[in-house]
C-alpha positions as CSV (number, residue, x, y, z in Angstrom):
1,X,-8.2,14.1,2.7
2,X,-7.9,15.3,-0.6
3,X,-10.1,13.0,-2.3
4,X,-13.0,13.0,0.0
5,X,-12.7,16.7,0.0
6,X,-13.3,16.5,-3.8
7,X,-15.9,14.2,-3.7
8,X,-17.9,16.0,-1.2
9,X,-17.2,19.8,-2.9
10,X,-18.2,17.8,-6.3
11,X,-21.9,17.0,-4.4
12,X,-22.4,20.5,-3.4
13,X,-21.9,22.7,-6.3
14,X,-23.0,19.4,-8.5
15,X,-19.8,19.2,-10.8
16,X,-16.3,17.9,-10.5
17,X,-13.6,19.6,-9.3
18,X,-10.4,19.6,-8.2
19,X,-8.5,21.0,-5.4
20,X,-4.6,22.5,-5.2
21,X,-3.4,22.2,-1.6
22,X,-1.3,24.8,-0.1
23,X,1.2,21.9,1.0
24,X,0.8,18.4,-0.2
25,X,1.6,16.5,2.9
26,X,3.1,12.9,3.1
27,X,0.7,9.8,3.6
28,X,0.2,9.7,7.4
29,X,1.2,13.8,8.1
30,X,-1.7,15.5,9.8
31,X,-2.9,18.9,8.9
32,X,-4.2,21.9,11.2
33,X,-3.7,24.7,9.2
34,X,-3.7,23.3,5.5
35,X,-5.5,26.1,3.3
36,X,-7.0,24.8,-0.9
37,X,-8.8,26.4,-3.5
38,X,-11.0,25.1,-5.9
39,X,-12.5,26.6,-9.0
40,X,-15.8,25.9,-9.9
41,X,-18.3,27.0,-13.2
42,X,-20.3,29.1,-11.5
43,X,-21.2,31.0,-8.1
44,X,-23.3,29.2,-5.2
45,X,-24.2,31.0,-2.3
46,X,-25.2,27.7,-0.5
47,X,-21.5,26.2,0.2
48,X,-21.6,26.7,4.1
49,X,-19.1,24.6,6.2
50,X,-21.9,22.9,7.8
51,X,-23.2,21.7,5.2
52,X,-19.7,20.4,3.9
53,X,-19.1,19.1,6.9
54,X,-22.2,17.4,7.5
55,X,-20.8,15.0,4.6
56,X,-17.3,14.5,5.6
57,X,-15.7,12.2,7.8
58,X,-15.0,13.0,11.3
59,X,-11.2,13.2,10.7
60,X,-11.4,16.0,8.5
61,X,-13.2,19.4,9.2
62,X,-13.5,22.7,7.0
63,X,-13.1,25.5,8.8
64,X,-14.1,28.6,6.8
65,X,-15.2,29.1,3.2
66,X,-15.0,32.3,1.3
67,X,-14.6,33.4,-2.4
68,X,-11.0,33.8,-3.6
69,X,-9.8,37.2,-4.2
70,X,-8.6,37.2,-8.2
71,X,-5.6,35.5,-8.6
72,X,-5.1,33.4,-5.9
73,X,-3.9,30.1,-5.7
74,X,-3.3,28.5,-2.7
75,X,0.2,26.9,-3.5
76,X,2.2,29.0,-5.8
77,X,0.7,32.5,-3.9
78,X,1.9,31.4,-0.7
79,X,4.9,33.2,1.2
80,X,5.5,30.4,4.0
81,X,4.8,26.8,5.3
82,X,4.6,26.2,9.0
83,X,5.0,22.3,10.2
84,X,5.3,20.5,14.1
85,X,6.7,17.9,14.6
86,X,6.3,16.6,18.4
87,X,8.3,13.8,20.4
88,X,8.0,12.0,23.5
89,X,11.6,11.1,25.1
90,X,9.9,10.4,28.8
91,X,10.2,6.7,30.2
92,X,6.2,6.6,30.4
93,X,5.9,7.7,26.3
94,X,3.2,9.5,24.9
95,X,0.0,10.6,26.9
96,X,-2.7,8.0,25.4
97,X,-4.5,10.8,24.0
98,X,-1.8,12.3,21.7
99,X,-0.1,9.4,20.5
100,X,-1.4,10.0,17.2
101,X,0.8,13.0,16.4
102,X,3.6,12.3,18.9
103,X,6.6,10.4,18.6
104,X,7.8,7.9,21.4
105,X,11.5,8.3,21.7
106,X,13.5,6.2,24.4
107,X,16.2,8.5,25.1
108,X,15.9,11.9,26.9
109,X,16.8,14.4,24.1
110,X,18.5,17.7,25.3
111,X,17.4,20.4,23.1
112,X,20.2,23.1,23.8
113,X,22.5,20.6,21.7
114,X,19.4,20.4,19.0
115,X,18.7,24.0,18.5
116,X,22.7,24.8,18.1
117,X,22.0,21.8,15.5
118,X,18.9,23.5,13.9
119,X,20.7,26.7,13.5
120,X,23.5,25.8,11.1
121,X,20.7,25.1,8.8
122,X,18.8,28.2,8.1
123,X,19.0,30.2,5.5
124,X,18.6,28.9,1.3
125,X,20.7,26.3,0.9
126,X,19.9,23.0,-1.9
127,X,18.3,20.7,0.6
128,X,18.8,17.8,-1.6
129,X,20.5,15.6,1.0
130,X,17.7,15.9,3.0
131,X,14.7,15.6,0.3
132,X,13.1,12.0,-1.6
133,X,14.4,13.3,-5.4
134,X,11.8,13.7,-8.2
135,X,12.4,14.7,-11.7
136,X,13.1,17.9,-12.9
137,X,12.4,19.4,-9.3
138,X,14.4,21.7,-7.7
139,X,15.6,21.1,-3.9
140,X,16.2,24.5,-3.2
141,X,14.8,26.0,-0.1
142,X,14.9,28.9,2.2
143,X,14.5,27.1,5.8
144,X,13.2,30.8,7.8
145,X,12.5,29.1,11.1
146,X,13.9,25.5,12.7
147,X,14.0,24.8,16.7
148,X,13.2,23.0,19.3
149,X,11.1,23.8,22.3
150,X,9.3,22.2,25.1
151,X,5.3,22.2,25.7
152,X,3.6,22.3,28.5
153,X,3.4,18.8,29.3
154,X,7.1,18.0,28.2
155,X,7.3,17.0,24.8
156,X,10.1,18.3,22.2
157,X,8.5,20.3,19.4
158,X,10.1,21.2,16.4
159,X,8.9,23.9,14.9
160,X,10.3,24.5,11.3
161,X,9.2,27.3,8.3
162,X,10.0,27.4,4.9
163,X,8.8,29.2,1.7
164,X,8.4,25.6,0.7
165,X,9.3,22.2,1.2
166,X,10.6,18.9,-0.9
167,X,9.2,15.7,-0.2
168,X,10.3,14.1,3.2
169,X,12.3,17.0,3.9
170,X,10.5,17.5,7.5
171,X,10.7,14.1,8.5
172,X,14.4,13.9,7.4
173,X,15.6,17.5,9.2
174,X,14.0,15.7,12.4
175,X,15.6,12.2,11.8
176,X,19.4,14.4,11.3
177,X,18.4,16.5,14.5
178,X,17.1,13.7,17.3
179,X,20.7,12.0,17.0
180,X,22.2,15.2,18.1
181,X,19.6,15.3,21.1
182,X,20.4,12.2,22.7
183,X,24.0,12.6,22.0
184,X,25.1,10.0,19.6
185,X,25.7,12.6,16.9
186,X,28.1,16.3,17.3
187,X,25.7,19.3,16.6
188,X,27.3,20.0,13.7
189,X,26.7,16.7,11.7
190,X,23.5,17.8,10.5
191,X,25.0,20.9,8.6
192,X,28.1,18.4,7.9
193,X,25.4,16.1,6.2
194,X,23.7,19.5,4.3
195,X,27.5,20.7,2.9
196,X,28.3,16.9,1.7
197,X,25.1,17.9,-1.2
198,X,24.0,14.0,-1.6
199,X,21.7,11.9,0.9
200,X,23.3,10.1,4.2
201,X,22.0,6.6,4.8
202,X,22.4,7.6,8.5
203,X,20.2,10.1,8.3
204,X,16.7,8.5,9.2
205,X,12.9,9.6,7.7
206,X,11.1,9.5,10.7
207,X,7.7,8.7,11.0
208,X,4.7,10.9,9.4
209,X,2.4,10.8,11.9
210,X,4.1,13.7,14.6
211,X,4.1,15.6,11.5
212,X,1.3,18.5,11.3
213,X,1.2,21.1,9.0
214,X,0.3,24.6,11.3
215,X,0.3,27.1,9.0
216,X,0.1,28.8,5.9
217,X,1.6,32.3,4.8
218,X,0.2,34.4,2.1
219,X,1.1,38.3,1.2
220,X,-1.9,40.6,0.7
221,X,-4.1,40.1,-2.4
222,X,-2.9,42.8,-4.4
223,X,0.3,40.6,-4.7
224,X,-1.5,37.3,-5.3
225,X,0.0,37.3,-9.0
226,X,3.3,38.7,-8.3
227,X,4.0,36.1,-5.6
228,X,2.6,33.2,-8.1
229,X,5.1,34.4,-10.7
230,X,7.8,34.2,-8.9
231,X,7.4,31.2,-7.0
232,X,6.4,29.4,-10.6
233,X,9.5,31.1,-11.7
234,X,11.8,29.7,-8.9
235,X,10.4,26.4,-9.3
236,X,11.0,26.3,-13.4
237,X,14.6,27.3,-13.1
238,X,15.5,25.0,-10.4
């Protein structure tokens, strides 16, 4: 997405440039809400979204274009993250036309069990076990939102928020959680898994594509650079 994005924006205004991502999703995870900026050398009145998307790909669609208040940036100003992540435990599986972003799982989950799971992990807590490590890159999180719910036409969808989150930490919180769902796992061993502060071969990555990103948080502009500061702070000391 990224890179066609670029390439297109780099056609329009007639020089490079290079986006920052609010969340920098896995290879596969979808993105509804996903919000970038781009700086560019100079002001042009004629980057409409029709025009931008006139030249993308049908997969990806920009939704609104406006000039950035000073000091934003559309990671390190953001407040929240908002991700899905949908599964099919029917016998039948996913409905042909979603199976894209759903997940086909073959037991019936029971999401009482899941979202007593879910909330022994909220809160800021160092998420390593649950995160693919990089360098020098802290694993500290503060998880504001994880259940489970149904939809209207009976799929299980997590719903989890974070200030931010670590690479394959999504995909791993849902691989700890569907365990407890279908009952091979106690409720408790996701938080048991969170305590024991190193990764748990048990604990699967489940699959990207389920995965959407919903949302993005930001304060109000006046605190555009406070927020950056912070969250650049945060990040360095980690």
């Amino acid at each position: 997405m990224q890179g066609e994005l670029e390439r297109v924006l780099a056609y329009v205004v007639g020089a490079g440039v290079e986006l920052t991502c609010a969340g920098r999703t896995d290879a596969g995870v979808h993105a509804r809400g996903q919000v970038v900026h781009v700086d560019v050398p100079f002001a042009r009145g004629d980057v409409d979204v029709a025009r931008v998307n006139r030249a993308l790909p049908g997969d990806i669609r920009v939704t609104r274009i406006t000039v950035a208040p000073d000091g934003f940036d559309a990671r390190f100003a953001a407040l929240w993250r908002r991700y899905s992540y949908r599964v099919c435990d029917t016998p039948a599986g996913p409905d042909p036309l979603g199976r894209r972003i759903t997940l086909a799982w073959g037991k019936p989950l029971d999401l009482q069990r899941m979202n007593e799971a879910a909330a022994l992990l909220l809160g800021e807590h160092d998420f390593a076990p649950y995160c693919r490590a990089r360098p020098q890159a802290s694993t500290v999180r503060e998880l504001k939102r994880l259940d489970w719910e149904r939809d209207s036409g009976g799929d299980a969808v997590m719903t989890v928020q974070a200030d931010a989150f670590c690479h394959s930490m999504v995909r791993s919180l849902a691989g700890a959680m569907l365990p407890v769902g279908d009952g091979r796992r106690p409720a408790h061993w996701p938080a048991d898994v969170l305590l024991a502060g190193k990764r748990d071969p048990a604990v699967t990555v489940m699959p990207a594509h389920p995965l959407v990103l919903e949302e993005v948080g930001y304060p109000e502009p006046g605190e555009y650079r406070n927020r950056q500061a912070q969250t650049r702070r945060v990040r360095a000391e980690g």
